[in-house]
C-alpha positions in Angstrom: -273.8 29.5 -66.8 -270.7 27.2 -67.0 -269.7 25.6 -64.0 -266.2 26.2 -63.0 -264.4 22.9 -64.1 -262.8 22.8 -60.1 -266.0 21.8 -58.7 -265.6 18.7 -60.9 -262.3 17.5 -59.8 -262.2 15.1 -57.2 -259.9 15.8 -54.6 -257.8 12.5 -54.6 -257.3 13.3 -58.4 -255.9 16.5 -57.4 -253.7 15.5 -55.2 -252.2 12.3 -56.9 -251.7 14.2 -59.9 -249.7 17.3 -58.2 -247.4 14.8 -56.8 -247.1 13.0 -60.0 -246.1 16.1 -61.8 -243.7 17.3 -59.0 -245.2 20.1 -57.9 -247.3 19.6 -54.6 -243.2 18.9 -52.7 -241.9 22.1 -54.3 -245.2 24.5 -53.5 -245.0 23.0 -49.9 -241.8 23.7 -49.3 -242.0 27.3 -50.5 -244.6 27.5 -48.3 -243.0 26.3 -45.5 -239.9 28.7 -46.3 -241.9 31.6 -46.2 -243.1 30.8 -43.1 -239.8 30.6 -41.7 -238.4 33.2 -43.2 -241.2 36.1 -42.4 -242.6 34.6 -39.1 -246.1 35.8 -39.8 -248.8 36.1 -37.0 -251.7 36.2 -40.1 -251.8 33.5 -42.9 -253.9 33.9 -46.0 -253.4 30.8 -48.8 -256.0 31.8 -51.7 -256.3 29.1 -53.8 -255.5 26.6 -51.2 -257.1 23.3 -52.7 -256.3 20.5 -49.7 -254.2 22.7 -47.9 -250.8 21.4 -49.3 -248.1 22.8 -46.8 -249.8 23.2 -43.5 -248.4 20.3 -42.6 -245.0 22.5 -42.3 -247.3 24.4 -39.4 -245.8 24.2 -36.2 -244.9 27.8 -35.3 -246.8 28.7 -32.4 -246.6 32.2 -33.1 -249.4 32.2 -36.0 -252.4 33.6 -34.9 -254.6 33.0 -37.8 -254.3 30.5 -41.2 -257.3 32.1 -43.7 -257.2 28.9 -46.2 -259.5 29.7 -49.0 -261.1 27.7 -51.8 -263.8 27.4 -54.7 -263.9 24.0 -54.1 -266.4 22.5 -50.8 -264.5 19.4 -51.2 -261.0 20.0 -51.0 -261.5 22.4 -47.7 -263.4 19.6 -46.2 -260.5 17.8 -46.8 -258.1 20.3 -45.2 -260.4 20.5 -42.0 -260.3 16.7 -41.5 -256.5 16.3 -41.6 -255.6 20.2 -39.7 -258.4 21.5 -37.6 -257.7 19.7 -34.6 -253.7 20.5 -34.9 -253.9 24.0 -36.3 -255.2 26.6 -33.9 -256.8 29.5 -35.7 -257.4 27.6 -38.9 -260.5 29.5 -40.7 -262.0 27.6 -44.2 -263.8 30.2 -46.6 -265.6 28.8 -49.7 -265.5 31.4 -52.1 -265.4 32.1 -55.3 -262.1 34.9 -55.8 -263.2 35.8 -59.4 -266.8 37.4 -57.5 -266.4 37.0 -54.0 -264.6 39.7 -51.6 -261.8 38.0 -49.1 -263.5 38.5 -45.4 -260.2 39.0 -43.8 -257.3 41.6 -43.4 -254.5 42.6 -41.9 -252.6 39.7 -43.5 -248.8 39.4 -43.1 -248.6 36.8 -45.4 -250.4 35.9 -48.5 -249.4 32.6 -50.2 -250.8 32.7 -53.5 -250.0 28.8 -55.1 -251.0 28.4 -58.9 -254.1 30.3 -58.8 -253.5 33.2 -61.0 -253.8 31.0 -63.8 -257.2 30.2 -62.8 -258.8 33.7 -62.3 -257.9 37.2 -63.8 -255.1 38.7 -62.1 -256.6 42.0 -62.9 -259.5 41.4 -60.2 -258.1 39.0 -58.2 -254.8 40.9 -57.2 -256.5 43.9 -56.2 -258.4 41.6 -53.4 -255.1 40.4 -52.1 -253.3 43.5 -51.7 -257.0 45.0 -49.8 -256.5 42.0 -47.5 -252.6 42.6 -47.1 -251.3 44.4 -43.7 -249.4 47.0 -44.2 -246.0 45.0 -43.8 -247.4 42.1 -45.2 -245.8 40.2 -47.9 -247.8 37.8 -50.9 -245.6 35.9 -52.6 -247.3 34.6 -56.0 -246.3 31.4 -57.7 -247.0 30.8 -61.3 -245.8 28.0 -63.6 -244.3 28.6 -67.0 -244.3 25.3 -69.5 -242.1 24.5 -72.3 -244.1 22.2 -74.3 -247.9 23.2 -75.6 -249.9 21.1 -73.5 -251.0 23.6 -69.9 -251.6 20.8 -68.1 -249.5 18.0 -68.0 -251.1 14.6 -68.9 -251.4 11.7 -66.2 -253.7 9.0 -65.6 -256.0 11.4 -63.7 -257.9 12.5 -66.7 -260.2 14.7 -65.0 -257.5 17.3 -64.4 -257.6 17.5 -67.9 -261.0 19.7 -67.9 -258.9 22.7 -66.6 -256.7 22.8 -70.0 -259.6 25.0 -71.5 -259.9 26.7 -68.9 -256.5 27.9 -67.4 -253.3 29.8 -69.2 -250.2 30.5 -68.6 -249.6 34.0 -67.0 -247.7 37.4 -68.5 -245.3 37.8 -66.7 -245.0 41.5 -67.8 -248.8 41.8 -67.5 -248.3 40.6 -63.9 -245.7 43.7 -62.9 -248.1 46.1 -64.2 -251.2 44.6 -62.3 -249.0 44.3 -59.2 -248.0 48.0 -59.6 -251.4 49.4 -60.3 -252.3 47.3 -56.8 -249.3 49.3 -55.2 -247.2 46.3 -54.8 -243.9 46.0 -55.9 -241.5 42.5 -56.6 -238.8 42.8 -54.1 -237.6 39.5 -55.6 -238.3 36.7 -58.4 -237.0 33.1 -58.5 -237.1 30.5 -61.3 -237.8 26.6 -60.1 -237.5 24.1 -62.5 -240.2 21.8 -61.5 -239.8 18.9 -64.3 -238.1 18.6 -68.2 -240.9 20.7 -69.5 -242.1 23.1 -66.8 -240.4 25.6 -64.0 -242.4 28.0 -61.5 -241.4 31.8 -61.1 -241.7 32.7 -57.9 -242.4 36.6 -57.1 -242.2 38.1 -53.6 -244.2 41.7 -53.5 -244.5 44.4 -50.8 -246.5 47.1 -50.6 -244.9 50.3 -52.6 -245.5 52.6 -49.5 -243.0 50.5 -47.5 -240.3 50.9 -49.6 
């Protein structure tokens, strides 16, 4: 079986190579907006590599962070820097693709680059299971402009994930959101750098409309 080329990134690579690009400030900051926009009690970030944003954490009024990862590494990461100034912080190792999310009741679900990692059509489904039923997931997904998926750097070994990731339909994505009862009560564009932009989609759940 083929190993999933995230377990063979080292975290610092990550890291230094989402700053490089210009997209670790931007995804934090969304993060931290939705935060202060829908004041949740009930965090879920899927996908949550080193936990990029919980630094913006400082509303007392979250109850529980889920931060969840395929990757040992990275969420060993997150626990050294935030478990001992995030109360509630849970870590889940797990792989989305054929794992279940052990958590519901989520207000908010901050889904980061992930989709293009996983199928949407198995994945989504999970998140809207684990959403409450006010809840909101807003999904980020990046659109490029040149041929390349991932942008080169000097970290090379982000360069196993061009294979393996693709860029995301986003017509594919309304009808996999619909079939999962969730609705896009708004979309965004980001331009990230010359060559690549993020859409941003913010979904409810169709009976709450």
């Amino acid at each position: 079986m083929q190993t999933n080329p995230w377990l063979d990134i080292p975290f610092s690579d990550y890291e230094n190579h989402m700053a490089e690009v210009g997209q670790s400030k931007i995804l934090s900051r969304l993060f931290a907006d939705c935060v202060k926009v829908y004041k949740p009690a009930n965090v879920a970030l899927p996908g949550c590599a080193t936990g990029n944003g919980l630094e913006n954490i400082t509303d007392q009024q979250i109850l529980s962070i889920h931060a969840v990862d395929i990757n040992p590494d990275f969420l060993d990461q997150l626990n050294q820097r935030f478990a001992g100034t995030i109360p509630g912080l849970s870590t889940h190792c797990i792989d989305l693709q054929n794992e279940e999310l052990p958590f519901s009741g989520i207000d908010l679900i901050f889904c980061g680059l992930l989709l293009e990692y996983v199928s949407p059509e198995i994945v989504i489904p999970k998140m809207a299971g684990a959403l409450g039923r006010y809840g909101v997931i807003v999904i980020v997904i990046q659109q490029s402009k040149q041929n390349s998926f991932v942008t080169k750097t000097r970290f090379t070994s982000l360069e196993k994930l061009s294979g393996f990731g693709r860029e995301i339909n986003t017509e594919d994505l309304t009808v996999i959101l619909s079939k999962s009862n969730l609705v896009v009560e708004k979309s965004i564009e980001i331009q990230v750098n010359e060559s690549k932009f993020f859409r941003v989609f913010t979904c409810k759940n169709t009976e709450n409309e």
